[in-house]
C-alpha positions in Angstrom: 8.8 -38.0 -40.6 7.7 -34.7 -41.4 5.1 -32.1 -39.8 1.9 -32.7 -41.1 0.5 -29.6 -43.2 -1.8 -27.1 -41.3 -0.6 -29.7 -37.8 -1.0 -27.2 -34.5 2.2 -26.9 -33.1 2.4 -27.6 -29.4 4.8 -25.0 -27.4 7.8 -27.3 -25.4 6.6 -26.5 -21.6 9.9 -25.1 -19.7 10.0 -26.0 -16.3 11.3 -23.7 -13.3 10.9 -23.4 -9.6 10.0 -20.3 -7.3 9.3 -19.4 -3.1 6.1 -19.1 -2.6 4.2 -17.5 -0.2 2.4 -19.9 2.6 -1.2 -18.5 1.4 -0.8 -20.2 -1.5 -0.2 -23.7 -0.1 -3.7 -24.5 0.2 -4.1 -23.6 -3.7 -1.0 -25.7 -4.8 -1.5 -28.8 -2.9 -5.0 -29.5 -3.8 -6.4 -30.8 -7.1 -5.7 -29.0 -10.3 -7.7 -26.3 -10.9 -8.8 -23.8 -14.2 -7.7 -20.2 -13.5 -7.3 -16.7 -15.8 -5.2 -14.0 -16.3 -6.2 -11.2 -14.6 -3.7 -8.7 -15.4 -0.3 -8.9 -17.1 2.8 -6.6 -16.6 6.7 -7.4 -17.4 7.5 -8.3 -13.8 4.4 -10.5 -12.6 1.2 -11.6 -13.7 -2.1 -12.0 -11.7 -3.8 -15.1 -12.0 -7.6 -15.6 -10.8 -8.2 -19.5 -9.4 -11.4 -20.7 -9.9 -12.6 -22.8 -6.5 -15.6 -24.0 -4.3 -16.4 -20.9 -2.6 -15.1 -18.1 -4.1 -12.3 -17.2 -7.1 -8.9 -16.7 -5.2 -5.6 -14.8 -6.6 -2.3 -15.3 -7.5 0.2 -12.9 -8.5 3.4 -15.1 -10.2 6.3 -12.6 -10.3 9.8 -11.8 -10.5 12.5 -10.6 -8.1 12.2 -6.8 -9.0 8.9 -7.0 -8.2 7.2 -6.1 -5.3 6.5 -9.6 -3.0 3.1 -9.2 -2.4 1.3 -11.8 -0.4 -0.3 -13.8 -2.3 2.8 -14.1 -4.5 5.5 -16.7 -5.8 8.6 -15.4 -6.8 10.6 -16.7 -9.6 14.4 -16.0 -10.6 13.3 -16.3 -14.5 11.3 -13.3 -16.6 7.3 -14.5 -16.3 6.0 -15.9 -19.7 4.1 -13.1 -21.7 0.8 -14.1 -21.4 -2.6 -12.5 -22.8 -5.2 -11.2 -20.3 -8.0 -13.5 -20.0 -5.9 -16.6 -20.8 -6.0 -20.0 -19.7 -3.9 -21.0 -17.2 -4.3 -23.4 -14.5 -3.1 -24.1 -10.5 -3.1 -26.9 -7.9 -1.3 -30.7 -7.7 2.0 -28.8 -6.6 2.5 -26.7 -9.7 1.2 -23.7 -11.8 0.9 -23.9 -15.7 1.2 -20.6 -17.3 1.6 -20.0 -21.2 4.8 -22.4 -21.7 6.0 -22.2 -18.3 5.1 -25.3 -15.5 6.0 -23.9 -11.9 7.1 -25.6 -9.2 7.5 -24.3 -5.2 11.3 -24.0 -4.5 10.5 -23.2 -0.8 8.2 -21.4 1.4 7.8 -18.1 2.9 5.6 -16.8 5.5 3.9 -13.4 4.8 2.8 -12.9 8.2 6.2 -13.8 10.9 5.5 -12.8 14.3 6.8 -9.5 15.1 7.7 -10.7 18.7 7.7 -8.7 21.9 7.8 -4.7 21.9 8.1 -2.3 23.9 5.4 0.3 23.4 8.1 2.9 24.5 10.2 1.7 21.8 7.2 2.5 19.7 6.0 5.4 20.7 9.6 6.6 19.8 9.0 5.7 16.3 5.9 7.2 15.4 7.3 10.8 15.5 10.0 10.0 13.0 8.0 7.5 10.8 5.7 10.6 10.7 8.4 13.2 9.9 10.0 10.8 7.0 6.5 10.0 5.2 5.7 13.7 5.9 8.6 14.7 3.5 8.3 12.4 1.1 7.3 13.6 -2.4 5.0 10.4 -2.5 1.7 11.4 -1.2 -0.5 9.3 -0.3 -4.0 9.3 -3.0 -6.7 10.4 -0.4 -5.0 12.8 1.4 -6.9 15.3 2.2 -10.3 13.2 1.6 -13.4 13.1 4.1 -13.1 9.5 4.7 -9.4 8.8 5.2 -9.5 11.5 7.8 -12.6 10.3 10.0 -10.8 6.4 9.6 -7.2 8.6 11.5 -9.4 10.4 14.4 -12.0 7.3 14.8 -8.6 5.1 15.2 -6.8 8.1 17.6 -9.8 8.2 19.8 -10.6 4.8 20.2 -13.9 5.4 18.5 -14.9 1.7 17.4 -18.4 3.6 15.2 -16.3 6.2 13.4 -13.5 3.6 12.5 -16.1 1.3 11.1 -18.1 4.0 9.4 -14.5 5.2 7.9 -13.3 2.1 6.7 -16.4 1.3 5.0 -16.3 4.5 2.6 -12.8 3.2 1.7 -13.2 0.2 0.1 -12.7 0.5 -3.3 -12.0 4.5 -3.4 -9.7 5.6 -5.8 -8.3 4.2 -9.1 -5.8 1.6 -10.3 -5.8 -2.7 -9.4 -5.4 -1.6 -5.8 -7.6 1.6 -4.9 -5.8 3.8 -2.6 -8.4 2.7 0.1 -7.5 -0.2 0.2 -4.5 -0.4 0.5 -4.6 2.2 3.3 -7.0 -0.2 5.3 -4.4 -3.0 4.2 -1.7 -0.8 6.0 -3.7 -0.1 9.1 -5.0 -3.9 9.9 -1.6 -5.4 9.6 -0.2 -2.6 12.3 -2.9 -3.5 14.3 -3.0 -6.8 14.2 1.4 -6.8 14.5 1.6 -4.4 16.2 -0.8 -4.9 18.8 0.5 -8.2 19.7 3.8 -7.3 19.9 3.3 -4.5 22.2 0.7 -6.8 24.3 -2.6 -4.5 23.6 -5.3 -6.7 22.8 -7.8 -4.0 22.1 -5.9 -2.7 19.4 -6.1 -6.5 18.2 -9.8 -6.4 18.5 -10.5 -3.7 16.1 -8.1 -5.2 13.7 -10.9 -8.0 13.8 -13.5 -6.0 14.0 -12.3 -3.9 11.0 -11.5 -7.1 9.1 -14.6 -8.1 9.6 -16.4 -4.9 7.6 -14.0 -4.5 4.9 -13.8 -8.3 3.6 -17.6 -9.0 3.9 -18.3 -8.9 0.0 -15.0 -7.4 -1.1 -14.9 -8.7 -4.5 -18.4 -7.2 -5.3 -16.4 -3.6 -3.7 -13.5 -3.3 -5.4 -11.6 -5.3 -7.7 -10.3 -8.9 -7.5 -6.5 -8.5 -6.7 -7.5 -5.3 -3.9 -10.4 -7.9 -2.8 -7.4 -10.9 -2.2 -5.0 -8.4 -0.7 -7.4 -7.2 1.8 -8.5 -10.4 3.2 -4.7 -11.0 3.4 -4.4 -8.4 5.4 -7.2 -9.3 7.4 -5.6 -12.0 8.7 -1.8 -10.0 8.9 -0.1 -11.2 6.0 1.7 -8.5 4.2 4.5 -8.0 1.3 7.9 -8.2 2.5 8.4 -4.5 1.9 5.0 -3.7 4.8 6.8 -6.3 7.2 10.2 -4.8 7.2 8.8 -1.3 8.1 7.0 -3.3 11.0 10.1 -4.7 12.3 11.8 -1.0 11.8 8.9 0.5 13.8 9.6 -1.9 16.7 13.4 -1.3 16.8 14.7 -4.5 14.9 16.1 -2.3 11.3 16.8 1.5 10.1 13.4 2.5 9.9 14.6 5.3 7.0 15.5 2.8 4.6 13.1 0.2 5.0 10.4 3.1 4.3 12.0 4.4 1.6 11.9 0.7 -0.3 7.8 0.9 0.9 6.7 4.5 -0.4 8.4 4.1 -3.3 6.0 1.4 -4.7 3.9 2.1 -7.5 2.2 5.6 -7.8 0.8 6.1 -4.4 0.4 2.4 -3.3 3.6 2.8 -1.4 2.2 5.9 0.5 -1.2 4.5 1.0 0.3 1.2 2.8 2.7 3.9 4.8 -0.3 6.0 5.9 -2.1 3.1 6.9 0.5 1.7 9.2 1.3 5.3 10.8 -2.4 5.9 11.5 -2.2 1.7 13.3 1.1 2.6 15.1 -0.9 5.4 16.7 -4.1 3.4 17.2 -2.0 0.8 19.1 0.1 3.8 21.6 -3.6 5.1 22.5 -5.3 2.1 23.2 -2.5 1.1 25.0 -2.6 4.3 27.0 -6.1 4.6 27.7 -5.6 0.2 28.7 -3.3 2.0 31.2 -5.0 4.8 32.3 -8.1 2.5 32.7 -6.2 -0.3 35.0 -4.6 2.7 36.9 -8.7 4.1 37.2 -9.8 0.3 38.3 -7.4 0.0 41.0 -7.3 3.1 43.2 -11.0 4.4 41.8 -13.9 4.9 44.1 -15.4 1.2 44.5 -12.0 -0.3 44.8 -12.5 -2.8 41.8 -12.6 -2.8 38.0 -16.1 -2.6 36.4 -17.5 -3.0 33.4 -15.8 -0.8 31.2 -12.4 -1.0 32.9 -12.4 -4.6 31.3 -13.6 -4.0 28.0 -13.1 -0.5 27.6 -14.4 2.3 25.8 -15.6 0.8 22.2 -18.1 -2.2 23.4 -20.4 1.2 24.2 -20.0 2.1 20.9 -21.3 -1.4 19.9 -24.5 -1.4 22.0 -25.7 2.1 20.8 -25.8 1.4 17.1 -22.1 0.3 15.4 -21.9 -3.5 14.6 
């Protein structure tokens, strides 16, 4: 039997598998769901899931591409699809143009670090400063008011000046990831890492109170796939490229080749991320310094026991005379 004349023809769906990142789990497994293509590029597309509460995203790409966290990763080339296309997401697959897409396997986009020593740290700061110092990729707000207060409020412990900072960030600069945010990215997942690898709980604090500013009403900030990548970061979860400069800073890889793969993503997003996890690696060696100087204080000061601020330390003043 023939085609009937002026009969739509319907595309023959091809069917592969990919790893996808843990964040994405809730998405998958849950009833199917209409979404949209956000953006479209020859190694990934973004994807924009309608739900519930609030539109969530997805970036479906290739191999060459950089893993972000929010991603799944697929051997194949992604289908070329039109921006602002139909696509959809949930009962354990992803339909996209002709392609259906299946999870292979999982990955975690935020692995505990594990213990480290804050010597060992403190020993790659210097070097992790000299190597991004060099670099010809610069980061895209150096040299900007606001990046610089969110360094010194970070280096002095200043809770007020970190939050003022990273509030003036979001959203600053151009692209689908301003350079702002992806410098705060950068900073809360050396905090939050960092921090608990090392054992300083402060510098875990401000990674929540930090969180805690720059995701409230992200999407209405900056733009939808920055707004998804922040509040990843919020809660540590990073690209693989971000994690293996982690585990480099702590002693576990080469820490020259590891940031080499990191700066050299996209235009300055590379350098942004870099900036923002040298300016947390210092964060974390001074609040860890000044939790040591403090103890030292509590034990041998004047009264014989630790007060007030030798338990919570320098910021919660902050908070009481006017920061959030």
């Amino acid at each position: 039997m023939g085609t009937r004349p002026g009969a739509r023809r319907i595309p023959a769906r091809t069917y592969a598998t990919g790893a996808a990142s843990t964040v994405l789990r809730p998405l998958l497994e849950s009833p199917r769901r209409p979404a949209r293509v956000l953006a479209a590029f020859p190694a990934g597309v973004y994807l924009e899931v309608r739900t519930a509460l609030e539109p969530q995203v997805i970036a479906v790409v290739t191999g060459q591409a950089v893993r972000l966290p929010n991603a799944m990763v697929l051997a194949e080339p992604v289908p070329r699809v039109a921006v602002g296309g139909e696509a959809s997401v949930g009962d354990g697959s992803i339909e996209l143009g002709p392609l259906s897409l299946r999870v292979r396997r999982w990955w975690d986009p935020a692995p505990p670090l594990g213990p480290a020593d804050p010597v060992r740290l403190a020993r790659s700061l210097p070097l992790l400063a000299e190597l991004c110092d060099a670099s010809p990729r610069r980061p895209g707000l150096e040299g900007r008011d606001a990046a610089e207060l969110l360094a010194e409020g970070c280096a002095e412990a200043s809770l007020l000046r970190s939050l003022t900072a990273a509030e003036q960030l979001v959203g600053l600069g151009p692209g689908l990831t301003p350079s702002g945010d992806d410098m705060l990215a950068g900073l809360l997942v050396a905090l939050r890492h960092l921090g608990a690898a090392a054992g300083v709980g402060r510098a875990v604090w401000l990674a929540d109170w930090l969180a805690a500013a720059v995701t409230f009403d992200a999407r209405g900030r900056t733009t939808p796939i920055s707004a998804a990548l922040l509040l990843c970061a919020a809660r540590g979860e990073a690209g693989g490229e971000v994690l293996a400069v982690l585990r480099a800073l702590a002693g576990r890889q080469p820490l020259r080749p590891a940031l080499g793969r990191l700066l050299g993503i996209g235009h300055t997003s590379g350098a942004d991320l870099a900036w923002g996890l040298r300016i947390g690696l210092a964060a974390v060696l001074g609040l860890a310094e000044r939790a040591d100087r403090t103890g030292r204080t509590g034990r041998t000061g004047r009264t014989g026991r630790t007060g007030r601020t030798g338990r919570t330390g320098p910021m919660v003043a902050e908070v009481g005379a006017g920061g959030r």
